[in-house]
C-alpha positions in Angstrom: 0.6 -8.1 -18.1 -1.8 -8.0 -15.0 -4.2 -10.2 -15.0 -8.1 -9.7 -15.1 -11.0 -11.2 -13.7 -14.9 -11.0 -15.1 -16.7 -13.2 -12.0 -20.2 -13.6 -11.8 -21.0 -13.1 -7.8 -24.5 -13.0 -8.1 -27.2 -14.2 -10.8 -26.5 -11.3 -13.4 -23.9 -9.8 -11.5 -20.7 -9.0 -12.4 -16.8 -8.4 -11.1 -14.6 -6.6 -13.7 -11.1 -6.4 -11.4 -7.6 -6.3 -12.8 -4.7 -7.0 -10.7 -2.3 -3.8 -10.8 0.7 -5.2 -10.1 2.8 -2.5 -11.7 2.1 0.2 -9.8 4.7 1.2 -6.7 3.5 4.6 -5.3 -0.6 4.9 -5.0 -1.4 8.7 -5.8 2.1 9.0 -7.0 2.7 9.3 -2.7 2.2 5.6 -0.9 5.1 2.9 -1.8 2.7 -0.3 -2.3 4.8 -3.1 -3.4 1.7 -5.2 -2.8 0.1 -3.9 -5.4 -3.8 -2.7 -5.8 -7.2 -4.0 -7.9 -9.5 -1.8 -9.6 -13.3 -3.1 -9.4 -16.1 -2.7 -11.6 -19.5 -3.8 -11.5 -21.9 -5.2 -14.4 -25.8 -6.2 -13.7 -28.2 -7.2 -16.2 -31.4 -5.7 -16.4 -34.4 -6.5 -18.0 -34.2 -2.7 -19.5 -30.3 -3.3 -20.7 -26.5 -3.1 -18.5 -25.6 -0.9 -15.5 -22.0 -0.4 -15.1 -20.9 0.8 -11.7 -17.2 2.3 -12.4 -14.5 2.0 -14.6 -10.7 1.4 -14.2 -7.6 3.3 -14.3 -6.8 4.8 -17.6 -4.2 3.0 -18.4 -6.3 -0.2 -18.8 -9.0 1.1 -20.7 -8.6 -0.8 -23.8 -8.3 -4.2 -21.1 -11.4 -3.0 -19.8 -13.2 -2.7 -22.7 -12.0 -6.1 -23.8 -13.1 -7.5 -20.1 -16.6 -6.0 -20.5 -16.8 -7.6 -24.4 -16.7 -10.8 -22.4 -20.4 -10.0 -20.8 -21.7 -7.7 -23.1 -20.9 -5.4 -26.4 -20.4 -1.8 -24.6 -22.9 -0.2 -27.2 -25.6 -2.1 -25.3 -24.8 -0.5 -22.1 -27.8 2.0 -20.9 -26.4 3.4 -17.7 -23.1 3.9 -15.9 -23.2 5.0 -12.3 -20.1 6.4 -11.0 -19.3 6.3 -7.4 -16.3 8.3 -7.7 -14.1 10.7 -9.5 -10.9 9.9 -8.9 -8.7 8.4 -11.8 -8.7 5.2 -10.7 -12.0 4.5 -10.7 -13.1 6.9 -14.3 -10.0 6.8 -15.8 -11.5 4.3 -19.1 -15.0 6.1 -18.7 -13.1 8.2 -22.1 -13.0 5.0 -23.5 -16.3 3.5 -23.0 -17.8 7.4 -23.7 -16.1 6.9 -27.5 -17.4 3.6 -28.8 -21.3 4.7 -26.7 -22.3 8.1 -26.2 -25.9 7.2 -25.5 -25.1 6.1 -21.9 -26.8 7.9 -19.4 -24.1 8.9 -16.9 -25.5 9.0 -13.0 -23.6 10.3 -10.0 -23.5 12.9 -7.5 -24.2 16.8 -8.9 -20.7 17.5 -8.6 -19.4 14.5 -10.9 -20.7 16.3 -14.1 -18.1 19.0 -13.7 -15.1 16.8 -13.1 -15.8 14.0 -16.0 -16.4 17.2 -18.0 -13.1 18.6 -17.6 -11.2 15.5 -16.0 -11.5 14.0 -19.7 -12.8 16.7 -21.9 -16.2 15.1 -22.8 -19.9 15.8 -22.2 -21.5 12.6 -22.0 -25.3 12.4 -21.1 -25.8 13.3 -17.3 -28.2 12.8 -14.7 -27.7 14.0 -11.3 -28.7 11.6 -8.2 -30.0 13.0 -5.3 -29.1 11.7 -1.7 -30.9 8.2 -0.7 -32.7 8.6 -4.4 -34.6 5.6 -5.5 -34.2 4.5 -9.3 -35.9 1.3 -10.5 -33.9 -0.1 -13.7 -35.9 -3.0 -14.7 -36.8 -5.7 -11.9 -34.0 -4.0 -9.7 -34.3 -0.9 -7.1 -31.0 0.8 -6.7 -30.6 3.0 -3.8 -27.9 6.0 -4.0 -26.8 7.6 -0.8 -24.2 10.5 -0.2 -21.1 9.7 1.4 -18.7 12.7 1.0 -15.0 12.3 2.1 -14.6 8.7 1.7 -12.7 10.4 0.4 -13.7 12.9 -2.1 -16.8 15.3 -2.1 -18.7 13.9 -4.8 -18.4 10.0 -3.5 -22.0 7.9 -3.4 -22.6 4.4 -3.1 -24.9 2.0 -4.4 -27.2 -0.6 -2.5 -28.9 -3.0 -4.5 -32.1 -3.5 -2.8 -32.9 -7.0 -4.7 -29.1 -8.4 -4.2 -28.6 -7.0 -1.0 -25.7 -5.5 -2.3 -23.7 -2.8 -1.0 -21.1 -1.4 -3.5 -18.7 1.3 -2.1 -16.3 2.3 -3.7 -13.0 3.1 -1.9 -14.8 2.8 1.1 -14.5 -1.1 2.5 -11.5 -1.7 -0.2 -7.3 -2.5 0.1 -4.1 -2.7 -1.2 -2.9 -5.8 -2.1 -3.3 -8.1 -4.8 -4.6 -11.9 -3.8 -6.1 -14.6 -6.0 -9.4 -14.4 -3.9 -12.4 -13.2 -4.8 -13.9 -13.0 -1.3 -13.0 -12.6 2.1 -14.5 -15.7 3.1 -11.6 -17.6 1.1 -8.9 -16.2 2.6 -7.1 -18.2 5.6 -6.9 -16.7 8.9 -3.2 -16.2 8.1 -4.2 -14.3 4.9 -6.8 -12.3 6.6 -4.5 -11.5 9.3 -2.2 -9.9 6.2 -5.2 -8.4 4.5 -6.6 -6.1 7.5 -3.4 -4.8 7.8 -3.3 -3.8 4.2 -7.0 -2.3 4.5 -6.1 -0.4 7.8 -3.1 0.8 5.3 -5.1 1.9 2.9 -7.5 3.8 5.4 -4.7 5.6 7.2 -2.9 6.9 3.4 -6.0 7.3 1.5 -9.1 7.9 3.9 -7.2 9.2 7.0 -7.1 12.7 6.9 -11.2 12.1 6.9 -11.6 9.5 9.5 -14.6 11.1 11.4 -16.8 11.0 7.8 -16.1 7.2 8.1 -17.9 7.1 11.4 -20.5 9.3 10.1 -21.3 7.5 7.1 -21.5 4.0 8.9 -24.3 5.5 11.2 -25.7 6.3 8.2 -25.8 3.2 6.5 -26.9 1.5 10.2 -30.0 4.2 9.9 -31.2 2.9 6.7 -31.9 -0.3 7.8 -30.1 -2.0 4.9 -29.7 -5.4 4.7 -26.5 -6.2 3.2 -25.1 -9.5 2.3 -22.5 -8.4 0.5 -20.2 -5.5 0.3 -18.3 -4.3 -3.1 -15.3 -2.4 -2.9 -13.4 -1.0 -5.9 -10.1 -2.5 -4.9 -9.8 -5.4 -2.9 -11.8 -8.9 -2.2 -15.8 -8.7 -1.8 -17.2 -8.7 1.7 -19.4 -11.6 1.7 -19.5 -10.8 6.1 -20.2 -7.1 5.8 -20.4 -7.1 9.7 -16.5 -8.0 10.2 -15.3 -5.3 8.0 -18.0 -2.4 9.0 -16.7 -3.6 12.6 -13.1 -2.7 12.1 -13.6 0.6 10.4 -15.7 1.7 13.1 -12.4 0.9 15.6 -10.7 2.3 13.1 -12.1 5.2 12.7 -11.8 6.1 16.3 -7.7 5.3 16.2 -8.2 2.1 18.4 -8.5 -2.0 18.0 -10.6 -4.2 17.5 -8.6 -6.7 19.9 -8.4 -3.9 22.5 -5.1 -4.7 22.8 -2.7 -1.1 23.2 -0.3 -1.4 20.8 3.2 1.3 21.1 4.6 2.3 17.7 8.3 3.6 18.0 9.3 5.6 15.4 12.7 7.8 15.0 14.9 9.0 13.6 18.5 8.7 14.0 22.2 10.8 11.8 24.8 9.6 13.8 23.4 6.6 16.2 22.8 9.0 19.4 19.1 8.9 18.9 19.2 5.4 18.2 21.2 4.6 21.1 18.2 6.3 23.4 15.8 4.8 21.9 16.7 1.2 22.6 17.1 2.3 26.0 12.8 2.7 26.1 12.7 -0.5 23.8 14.6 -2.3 26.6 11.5 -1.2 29.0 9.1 -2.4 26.8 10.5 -5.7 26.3 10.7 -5.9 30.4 7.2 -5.1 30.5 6.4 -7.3 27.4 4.9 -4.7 26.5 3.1 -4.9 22.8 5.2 -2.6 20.0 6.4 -1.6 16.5 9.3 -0.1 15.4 10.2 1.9 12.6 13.4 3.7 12.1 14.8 6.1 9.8 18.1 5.7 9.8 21.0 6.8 7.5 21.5 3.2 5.5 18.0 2.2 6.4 14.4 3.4 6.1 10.9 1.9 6.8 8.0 3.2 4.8 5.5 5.8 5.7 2.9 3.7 4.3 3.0 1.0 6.8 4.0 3.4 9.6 0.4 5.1 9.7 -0.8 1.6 9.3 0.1 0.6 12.8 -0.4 4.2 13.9 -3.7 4.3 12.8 -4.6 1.7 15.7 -2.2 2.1 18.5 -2.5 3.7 21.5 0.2 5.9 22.2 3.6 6.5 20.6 7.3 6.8 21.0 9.1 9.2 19.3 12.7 9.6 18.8 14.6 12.6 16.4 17.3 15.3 17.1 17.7 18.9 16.8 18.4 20.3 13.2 18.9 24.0 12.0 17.4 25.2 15.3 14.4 23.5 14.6 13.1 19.5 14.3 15.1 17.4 12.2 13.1 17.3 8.5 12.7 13.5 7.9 10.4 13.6 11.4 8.7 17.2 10.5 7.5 15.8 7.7 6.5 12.3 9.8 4.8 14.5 12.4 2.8 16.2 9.5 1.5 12.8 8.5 0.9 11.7 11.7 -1.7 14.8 12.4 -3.2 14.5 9.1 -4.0 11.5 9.0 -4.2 9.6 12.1 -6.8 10.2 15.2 -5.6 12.0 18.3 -6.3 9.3 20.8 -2.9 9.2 21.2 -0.2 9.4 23.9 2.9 10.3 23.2 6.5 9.5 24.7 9.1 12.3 23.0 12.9 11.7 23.1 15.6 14.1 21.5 18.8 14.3 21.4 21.2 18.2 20.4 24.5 19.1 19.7 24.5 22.6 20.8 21.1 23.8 21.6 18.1 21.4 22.5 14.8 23.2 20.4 13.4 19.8 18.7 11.6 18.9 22.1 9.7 22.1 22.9 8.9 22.1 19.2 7.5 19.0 18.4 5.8 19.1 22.5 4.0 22.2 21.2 3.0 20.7 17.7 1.3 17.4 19.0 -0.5 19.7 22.0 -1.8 22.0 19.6 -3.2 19.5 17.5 -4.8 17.2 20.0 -2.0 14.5 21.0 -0.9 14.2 24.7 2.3 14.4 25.7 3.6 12.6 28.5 6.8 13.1 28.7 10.0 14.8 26.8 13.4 13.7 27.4 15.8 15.7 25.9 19.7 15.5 25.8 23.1 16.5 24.6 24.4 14.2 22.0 27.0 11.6 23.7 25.3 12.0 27.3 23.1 9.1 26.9 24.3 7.4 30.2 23.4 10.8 32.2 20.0 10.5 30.7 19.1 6.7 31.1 17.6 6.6 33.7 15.4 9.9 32.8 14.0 7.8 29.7 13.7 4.4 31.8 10.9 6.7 34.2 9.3 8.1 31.4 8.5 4.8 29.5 7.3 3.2 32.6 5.3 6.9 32.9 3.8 6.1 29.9 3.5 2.4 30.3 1.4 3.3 33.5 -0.8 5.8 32.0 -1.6 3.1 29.5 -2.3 0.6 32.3 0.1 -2.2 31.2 
C-alpha cells in the first residue's frame, strides 16, 4: 500500500502526497524504479477550501480519505487545476461525485479536457494570464506557463505565503521520506538532482526552451518566493538552488561547469564494443570526466537515465554498426531521443563499425547535422579491423577532447 502524507507546511496550508511506489514506466514510456509522488495542495480560507490538484486515478478513493483528514470534501469551494494530465486530475471524477458545487479554475483550455478526459461538466471558470483572485484574506496569482509541459499548464503564487506551486515544473522522480529539500543530506541531494534532471530530460525535454522562457517570466514578476510546490517530489524551501539548475539545464549545460562525456553504444557481436573502449582508454588517460551506457546483447542501461546525463554534458560519444543498409535500430531509436529531448549544445564523437558496406556513419553524421549537433569526427570501419583503425579513433577522441579544452 503506498503510503500518504497530509503535512501542514504553512499555517493553513496543506501537502496531500502519496508515495507511488508501484509504478515502473512513467507515461507508460520511462522505467522509474525509484518510484514518483503525486502532490496536492489544501489552504484554508476565511471564504471555505482551495484545492490545488488531485492525484492519479488510481488513488482517488485514498485521496479522498487523505483530504477527510483536513476537511469533509463537500466543504470545498474551489479547486484550481494546474494541469491536465492524469496524474495530476485523475480523482478530480471522484471529488466532482460526492461535490458538484466546486467551482473549477484553470487555464481556458482545461474545460475541454476535464469535460471529455472524465465525462463530466463540473462548474468552470476560466483564469486569465497573471489574473488576480482574492479568496478570503489570500491573493492568488495565476500565470501561464504552456509546455511545462502541456498547453493548458498554469501555476499558482500565493501572494500572502509566498508560495509558488508549479506543478510538474520544479518536481522529480523518486520517492524519499522528506518533505523538503532542506532535509535531505548532501549525499541525498546529490541523488535527488539527478532524479529531477531525469525527470526534465523524459518529461519536459522535448520543451526545454519554454523552461527558460517561463523562468524569465517568473523573474519579471518580481515574486517573492519562499517556497516552491511541485506536484511530485520534496518542497523547495531555497527556490533559488532549484530555479538555478533548471536554468543550466535548460540550456544543456552544468551548474558545476564541469564538461561531462556520455558514451553510449551499441554493440551485436563485441566489434563495436571493442572500439569503443579504445576512446574510453583516452579518456581515462586524460581523466577526462564520462558516463557510459551500453546496449549490449545480455546487457542494457536505461533510456531514462541516459538523457539524464545527456541532458547536461557537453559532448558525446557514440558507438553502433551498420544494419539493413541503414543505422542499427536500438541507436535509431536512441538518436531520436536524443534530438527530441535534449539541447543541441552538443559535440559529438561518432564510431561505427560494417560487415559489408559502411552507411551507419554518413547516416547518423547527417541526422545530428541537420538537427543542430556538431560532429567532430566519424570513424568508420570493417568489423574485425579494429587494430587498422586504433589509432584513427585514439586522434579523434583527443580531436574532441581538444575542442572541449580538457
Amino acid at each position: 500500500m503506498p503510503k500518504t502524507y497530509t503535512v501542514e507546511i504553512k499555517p493553513g496550508f496543506y501537502l496531500l502526497r502519496i508515495d507511488d511506489d508501484q509504478i515502473k514506466y512513467f507515461e507508460g514510456l520511462w522505467y522509474i524504479p525509484e518510484g514518483i509522488t503525486y502532490n496536492a495542495y489544501l489552504l484554508k480560507t476565511k471564504d471555505g477550501y482551495v484545492l490545488f490538484d488531485a492525484w492519479k486515478h488510481i488513488y482517488g478513493k485514498e485521496f479522498i480519505n487523505e483530504l477527510k483528514k483536513i476537511v469533509d470534501p463537500k466543504e470545498i469551494k474551489y479547486l484550481i487545476i494546474h494541469h491536465m494530465e492524469p496524474d495530476h486530475s485523475g480523482s478530480i471524477k471522484d471529488l466532482l461525485e460526492i461535490n458538484s458545487e466546486i467551482l473549477v479554475l484553470g487555464h481556458p483550455l482545461t474545460k475541454g479536457m476535464i469535460e471529455s478526459f472524465y465525462n463530466v461538466k463540473p462548474k468552470f471558470k476560466p483564469v486569465k494570464d497573471n489574473e488576480v483572485l482574492e479568496i478570503g484574506e489570500y491573493k492568488l496569482q495565476f500565470i501561464y506557463t504552456p509546455w511545462l509541459h502541456w498547453p493548458e499548464t498554469i501555476m499558482t503564487y500565493i501572494e500572502d505565503l509566498h508560495v509558488l506551486l508549479t506543478c510538474d515544473a520544479f518536481g522529480s522522480y523518486n520517492i524519499l521520506d522528506k518533505i523538503y529539500d532542506t532535509e535531505l543530506s548532501p549525499e541525498e541531494h546529490k541523488e535527488y538532482m539527478f532524479y529531477t534532471r531525469k525527470y526534465i530530460a523524459t518529461v519536459i525535454g522535448h520543451y526545454a526552451s519554454w523552461i527558460e522562457k517561463a523562468l524569465n517570466k517568473l523573474e519579471s514578476l518580481g515574486f517573492n518566493i519562499e517556497m516552491i510546490a511541485p506536484a511530485h517530489g520534496i518542497i523547495w524551501k531555497n527556490p533559488d538552488i532549484i530555479m538555478k539548475y533548471y536554468h543550466s539545464w535548460s540550456r544543456g549545460t552544468s551548474v558545476s561547469g564541469k564538461k561531462k562525456i556520455v558514451v553510449v553504444y551499441s554493440s551485436m557481436y563485441g566489434f563495436v564494443d571493442k572500439a569503443v573502449k579504445e576512446a574510453v582508454k583516452v579518456l581515462d588517460e586524460k581523466k577526462a570526466f564520462y558516463k557510459v551506457y551500453r546496449f549490449l546483447d545480455y546487457y542494457r542501461d536505461k533510456y531514462s537515465d541516459l538523457l539524464a546525463d545527456l541532458l547536461n554534458s557537453s559532448a558525446i560519444i557514440l558507438g553502433t554498426a551498420t544494419y539493413e543498409a541503414s543505422i542499427f535500430p536500438l541507436m535509431r531509436y536512441i538518436l531520436d531521443l536524443i534530438i527530441e529531448k535534449i539541447p543541441k549544445n552538443k559535440k559529438v564523437l561518432v564510431i561505427t563499425n560494417y560487415g559489408w558496406g559502411g552507411v551507419a556513419g554518413k547516416k547518423i553524421r547527417e541526422l545530428l547535422t541537420n538537427n543542430g549537433f556538431e560532429v567532430v569526427d566519424v570513424v568508420e570501419f570493417r568489423a574485425g579491423q579494429i587494430d587498422k583503425f586504433r589509432d584513427k579513433i585514439v586522434e579523434a577522441t583527443n580531436k574532441l577532447l581538444e575542442i572541449l579544452g580538457e
